[in-house]
N, C-alpha and C positions, 0 to 999 in steps of 0.2 A: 821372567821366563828363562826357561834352559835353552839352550841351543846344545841341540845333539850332532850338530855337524862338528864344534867347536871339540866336543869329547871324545869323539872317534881321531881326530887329528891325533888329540893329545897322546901323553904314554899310557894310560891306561888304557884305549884301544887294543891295543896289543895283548892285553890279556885275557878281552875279551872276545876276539877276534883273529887269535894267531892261526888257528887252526882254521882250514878253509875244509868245508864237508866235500866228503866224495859227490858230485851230483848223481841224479838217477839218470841211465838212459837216454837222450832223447826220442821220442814218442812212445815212451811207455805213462804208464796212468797215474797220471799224479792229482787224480783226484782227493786224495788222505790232505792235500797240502790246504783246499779250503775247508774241509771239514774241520782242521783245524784252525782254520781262518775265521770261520763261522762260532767256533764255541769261545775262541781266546774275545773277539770283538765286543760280542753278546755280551761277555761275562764282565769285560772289562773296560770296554771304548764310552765315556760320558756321553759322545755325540754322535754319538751314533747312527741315532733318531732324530738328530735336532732338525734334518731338513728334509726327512725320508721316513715313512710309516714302515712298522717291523716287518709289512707285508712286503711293500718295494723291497725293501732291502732284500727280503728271504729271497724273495723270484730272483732278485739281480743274481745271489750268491748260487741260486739251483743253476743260471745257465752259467756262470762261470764252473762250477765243477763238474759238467756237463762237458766244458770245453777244455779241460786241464783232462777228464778221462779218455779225449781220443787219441792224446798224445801230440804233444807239443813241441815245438825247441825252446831254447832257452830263450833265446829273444823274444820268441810267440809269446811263452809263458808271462814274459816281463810284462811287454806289451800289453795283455791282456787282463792282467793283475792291476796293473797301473792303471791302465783305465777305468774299474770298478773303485779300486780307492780313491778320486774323485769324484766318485759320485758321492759319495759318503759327505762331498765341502768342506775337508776342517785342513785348514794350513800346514798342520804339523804330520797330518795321516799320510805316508805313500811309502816306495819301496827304495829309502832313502840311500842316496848315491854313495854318501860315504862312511854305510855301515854295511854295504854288501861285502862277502866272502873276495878273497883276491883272484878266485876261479872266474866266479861272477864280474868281476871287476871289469879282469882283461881279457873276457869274453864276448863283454857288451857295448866298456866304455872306452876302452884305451886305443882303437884303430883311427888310421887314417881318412877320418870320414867328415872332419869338419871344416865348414867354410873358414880361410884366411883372414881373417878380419873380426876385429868387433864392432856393432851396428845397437839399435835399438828400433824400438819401434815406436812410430809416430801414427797412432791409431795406426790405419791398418798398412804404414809404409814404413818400409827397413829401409834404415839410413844409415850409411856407416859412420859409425865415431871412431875409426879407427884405423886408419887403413893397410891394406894388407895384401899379396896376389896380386898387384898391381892394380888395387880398385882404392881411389884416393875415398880420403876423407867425404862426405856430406855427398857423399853418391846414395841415387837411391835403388836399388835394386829392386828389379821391374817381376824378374824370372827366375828361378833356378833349374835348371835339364827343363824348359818345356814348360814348368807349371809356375801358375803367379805367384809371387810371395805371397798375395795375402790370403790366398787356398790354404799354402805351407801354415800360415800362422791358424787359420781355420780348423784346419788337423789336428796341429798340435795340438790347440787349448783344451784338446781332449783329456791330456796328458798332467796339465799343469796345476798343480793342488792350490787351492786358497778356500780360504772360511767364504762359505755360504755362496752369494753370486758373484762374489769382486772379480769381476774379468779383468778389472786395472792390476790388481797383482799379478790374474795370469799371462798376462803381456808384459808386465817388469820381469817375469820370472825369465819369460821367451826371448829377451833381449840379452847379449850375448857384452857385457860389460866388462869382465875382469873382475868382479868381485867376487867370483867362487870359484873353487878348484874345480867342480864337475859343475858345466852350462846346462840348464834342463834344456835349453832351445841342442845343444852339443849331444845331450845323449838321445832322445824321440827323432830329431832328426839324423842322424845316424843311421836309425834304425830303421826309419820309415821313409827316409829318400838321401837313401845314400849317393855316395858321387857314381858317377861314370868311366869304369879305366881309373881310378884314382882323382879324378878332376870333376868339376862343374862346368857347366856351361850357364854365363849369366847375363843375361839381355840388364843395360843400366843405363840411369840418365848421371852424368857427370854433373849438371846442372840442371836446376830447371828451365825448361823449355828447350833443351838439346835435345837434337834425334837422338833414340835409344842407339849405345852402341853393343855387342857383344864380345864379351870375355873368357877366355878362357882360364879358368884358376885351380891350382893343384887344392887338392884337398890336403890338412894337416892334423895331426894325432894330437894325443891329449901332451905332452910334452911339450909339443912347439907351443900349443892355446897356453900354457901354462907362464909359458917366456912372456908371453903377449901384458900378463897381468903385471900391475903392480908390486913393486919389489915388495914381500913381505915382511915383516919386525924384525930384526936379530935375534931375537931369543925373548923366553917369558915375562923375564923384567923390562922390553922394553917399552917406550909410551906408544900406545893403540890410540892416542889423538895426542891434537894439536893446537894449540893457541897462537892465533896472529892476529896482526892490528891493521887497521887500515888507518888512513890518513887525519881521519876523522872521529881518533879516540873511541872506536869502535873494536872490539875484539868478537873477535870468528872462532867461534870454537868447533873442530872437526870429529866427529866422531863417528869412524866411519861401524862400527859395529861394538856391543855391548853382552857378547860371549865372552867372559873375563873370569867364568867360575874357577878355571880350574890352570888360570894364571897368579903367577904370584908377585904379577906386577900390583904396587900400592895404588888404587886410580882415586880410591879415596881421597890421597893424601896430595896425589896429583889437581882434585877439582879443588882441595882444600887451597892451597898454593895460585889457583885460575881464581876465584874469588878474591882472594888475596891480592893479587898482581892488578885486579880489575880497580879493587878500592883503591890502593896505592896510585894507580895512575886516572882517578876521579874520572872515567869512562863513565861515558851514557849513553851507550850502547852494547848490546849483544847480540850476536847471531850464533844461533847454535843448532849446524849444520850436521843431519841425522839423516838425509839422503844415502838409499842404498843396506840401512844398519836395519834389518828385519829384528832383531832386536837380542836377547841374552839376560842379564840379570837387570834390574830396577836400579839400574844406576842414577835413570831419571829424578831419582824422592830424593838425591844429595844435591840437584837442580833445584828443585822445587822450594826443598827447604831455604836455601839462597834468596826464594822471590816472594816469602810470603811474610807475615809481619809478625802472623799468629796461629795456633794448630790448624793444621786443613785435615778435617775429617776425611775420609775418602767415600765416596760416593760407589763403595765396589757391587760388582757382581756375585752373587751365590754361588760359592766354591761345591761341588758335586761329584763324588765318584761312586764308579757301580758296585765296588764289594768292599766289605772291611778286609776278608781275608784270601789268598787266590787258591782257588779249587790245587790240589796237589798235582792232581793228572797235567796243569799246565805249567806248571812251575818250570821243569825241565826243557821247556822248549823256551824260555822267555828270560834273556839277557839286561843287566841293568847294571849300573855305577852304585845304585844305595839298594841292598837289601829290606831297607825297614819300608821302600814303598811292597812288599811282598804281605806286610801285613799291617795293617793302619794302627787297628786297634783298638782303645775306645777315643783316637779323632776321628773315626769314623761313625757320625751319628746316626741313626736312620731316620730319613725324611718320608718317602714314601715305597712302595713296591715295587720301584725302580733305583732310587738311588739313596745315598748317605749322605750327610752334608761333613763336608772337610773341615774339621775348626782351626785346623793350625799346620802351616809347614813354611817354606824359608822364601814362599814370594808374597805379592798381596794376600792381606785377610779381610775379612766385610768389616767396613767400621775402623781400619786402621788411620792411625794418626800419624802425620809429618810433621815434627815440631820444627821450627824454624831454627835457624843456625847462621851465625854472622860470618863476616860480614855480608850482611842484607845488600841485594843489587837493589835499586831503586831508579834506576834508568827505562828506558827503551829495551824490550828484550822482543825478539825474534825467530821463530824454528823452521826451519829448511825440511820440510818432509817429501814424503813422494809413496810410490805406491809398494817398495819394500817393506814398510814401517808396518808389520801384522803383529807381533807379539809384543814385548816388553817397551818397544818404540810405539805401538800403536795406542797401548793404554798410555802413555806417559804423556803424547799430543791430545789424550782424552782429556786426561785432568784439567790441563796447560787450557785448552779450548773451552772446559765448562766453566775455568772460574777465573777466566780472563787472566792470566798470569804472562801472558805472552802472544803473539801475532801468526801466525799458521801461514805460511806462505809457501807454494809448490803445486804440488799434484794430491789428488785423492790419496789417500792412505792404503795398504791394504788392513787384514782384520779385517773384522764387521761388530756394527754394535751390536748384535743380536748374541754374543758371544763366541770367546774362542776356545781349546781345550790345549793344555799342555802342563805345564807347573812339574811335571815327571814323568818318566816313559819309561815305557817295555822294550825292549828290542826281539819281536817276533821271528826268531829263524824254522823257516816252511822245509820238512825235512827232507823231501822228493824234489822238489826244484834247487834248493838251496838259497833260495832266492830269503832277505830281510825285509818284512817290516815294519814299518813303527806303531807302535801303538802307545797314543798321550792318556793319559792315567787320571787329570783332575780338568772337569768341566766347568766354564764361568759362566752362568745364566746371569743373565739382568735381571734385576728384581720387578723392571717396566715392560711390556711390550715393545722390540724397539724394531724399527725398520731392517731390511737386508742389506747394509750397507757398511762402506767403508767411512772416515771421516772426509768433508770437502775441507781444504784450507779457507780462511779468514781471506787471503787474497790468492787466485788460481794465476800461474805461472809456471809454461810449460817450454821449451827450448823448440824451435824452428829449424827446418832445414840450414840457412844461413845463418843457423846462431851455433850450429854443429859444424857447419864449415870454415866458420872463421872463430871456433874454438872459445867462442864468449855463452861466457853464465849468466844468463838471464834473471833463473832466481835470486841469485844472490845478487846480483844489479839491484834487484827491486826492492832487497833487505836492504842493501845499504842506503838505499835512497827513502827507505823508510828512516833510518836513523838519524838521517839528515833533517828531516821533515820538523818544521815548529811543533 
């Protein structure tokens, strides 16, 4: 799968994207902006419908342009927009952070509005993993101004997109790690409880079983959250992971995300080199840690071929889109990297009086083959998941799980079997708000009836208050001690 956040970074953003629109007014009537919401989706969104009858949907779409004609502001409008594209369940649908206008940008996202610290969430408690404002690490925060964290997280996951019902993603999404440039928990909260005078006020337990104490902590802008993250790469050639050993002729491979399309780092040539190094040093074991890495291209099938002996059929889902060609009246409002998704063609077959079936384009196909490739692992192998893993990570711990290739250890996945949609996208800009958003292009149905869910891991392994304060990896403890295991 693509990752569209990965190609707005990139330089070609820029050409899609230099020019930021004039916005309209605030509280004038930007009703035209669903009406075009309504025809681009209809005509073009696979999933539309997947969890929603055309009726739901139309009423959802009648009170939102209902609510865009009394006139809005811009944060309303966002707010409001956002929340219906949720309702819709598909991961890659919403009014993505980093293909908004720079109007839009540092309007909505760039103030001093977010908490000092990065935390996650432990069901329904914020735990810092980070510390920040004078609130140490493996604290857990009780309150922010008056209201309980887990109201805040309640709000939110109004906001938080994942396929179907995975609330485990929308609480990965909510968690405030350092792995993205713009925090969805950073931007909804912002908007919907911002500081006080620039600061918070946070009722906390430093330990458990301490009286709460309270704090006062300055709020910080999107610059400072940005210092907080992880140094990122040098530049396009450099390696996006990592291989290290443990004591125990075990190697760890890190990988922290698999948006590589439109780098011209070799990663090929890099897992060719990791297999390599693995045989050479008669290793019988692997961890191959995917926490965090929502996913990007199918890097995974140059894994796969490593652990299998003989072709692995793929067991894929029905590729699906809604038109061969896009009506012209929408063309102009709708931004993309490859022109030829504008018109399919004849790989777009027709299935029924809804959709076309996709026979060919540059991710999975139904029925494709992974031929194996040496040198073959033959050891102990291991995958580090968790509840980012929804697109190109999510199928790749599918395959891994139905044909035993490897041991699932972590947290739920996000994705759902029931399918997800992406493989290519629209970029919808709304021309009265200015506001962007995405629209994914090719649907993957299951050929089975499958439940509304993410994947569970082989073995569940999830970090503890005190495994966050004394900065120990659990998961990975329990891979390695699987490697060890007779």
């Amino acid at each position: 799968m693509i990752s569209r956040r990965r190609f707005v970074e990139g330089a070609t953003a820029g050409a899609l994207f230099a020019t930021s629109p004039t916005l309209a007014q605030s509280g004038s009537d930007w009703s035209e902006d669903i009406r075009l919401l309504r025809r681009a989706y209809d005509t073009l969104h696979p999933g539309l419908y997947r969890y929603a009858s055309p009726a739901v949907i139309s009423d959802r779409l009648e009170r939102l342009e209902r609510r865009f004609a009394r006139g809005l502001s811009l944060s309303e409008a966002y707010l409001q927009l956002s929340e219906f594209l949720t309702t819709i369940q598909c991961g890659h649908t919403y009014a993505n952070f980093y293909n908004q206008s720079d109007t839009v940008t540092a309007t909505l996202f760039e103030g001093a509005t977010r908490l000092p610290f990065q935390f996650r969430w432990l069901g329904n408690r914020m735990v810092v993993t980070a510390e920040g404002g004078g609130v140490e690490r493996g604290s857990e925060i009780l309150k922010i101004d008056g209201v309980p964290a887990k109201k805040v997280l309640r709000v939110l996951m109004k906001y938080a997109r994942a396929d179907g019902g995975n609330d485990a993603k929308r609480r990965a999404l909510l968690s405030v790690t350092g792995d993205d440039s713009y925090e969805t928990f950073d931007v909804f909260q912002g908007l919907l409880f911002p500081p006080h005078e620039g600061a918070f006020r946070l009722e906390l337990c430093a330990r458990p079983g301490d009286e709460p104490a309270t704090v006062t902590a300055r709020a910080i802008d999107l610059a400072a959250r940005r210092k907080m993250s992880p140094a990122a790469s040098n530049g396009e050639n450099s390696p996006e992971w990592t291989l290290a050993w443990s004591s125990d002729h075990t190697g760890v491979l890190t990988m922290p995300s698999w948006a590589l399309y439109d780098s011209s780092w070799d990663w090929k040539g890099f897992l060719n080199n990791v297999f390599a190094e693995i045989a050479d040093r008669n290793a019988t074991g692997l961890v191959i840690d995917l926490r965090g890495n929502e996913g990007g291209l199918d890097c995974g099938h140059e894994i796969i071929a490593r652990l299998i002996g003989e072709g692995l059929t793929l067991d894929g889902y029905q590729r699906r889109v809604r038109y061969r060609k896009v009506p012209d009246d929408l063309n102009r409002y709708l931004d993309t990297w490859d022109n030829s998704f504008r018109d399919w063609g004849d790989q777009a077959a027709p299935l029924d009086e809804r959709f076309f079936v996709q026979k060919k384009y540059d991710d999975d196909a139904r029925g494709e083959v992974i031929g194996p490739k040496g040198p073959r692992f033959t050891g102990k192998a291991a995958v580090l998941i968790d509840s980012q893993n929804s697109s190109a990570t999510f199928q790749f711990a599918r395959i891994v799980q139905e044909n035993r290739l490897a041991t699932l250890i972590g947290e739920p996945t996000g994705g759902n079997k029931r399918g997800i949609n992406g493989g290519a996208f629209f970029f919808l800009r709304l021309p009265k708000s200015g506001i962007e958003v995405d629209l994914p292009l090719i649907g993957f149905f299951p050929q089975h009836p499958q439940p509304d869910e993410g994947l569970t891991p082989d073995i569940l392994a999830a970090p503890s208050i005190d495994d966050i304060r004394e900065g120990r990896d659990i998961v990975l403890e329990k891979a390695l001690g699987l490697m060890r295991s007779p």
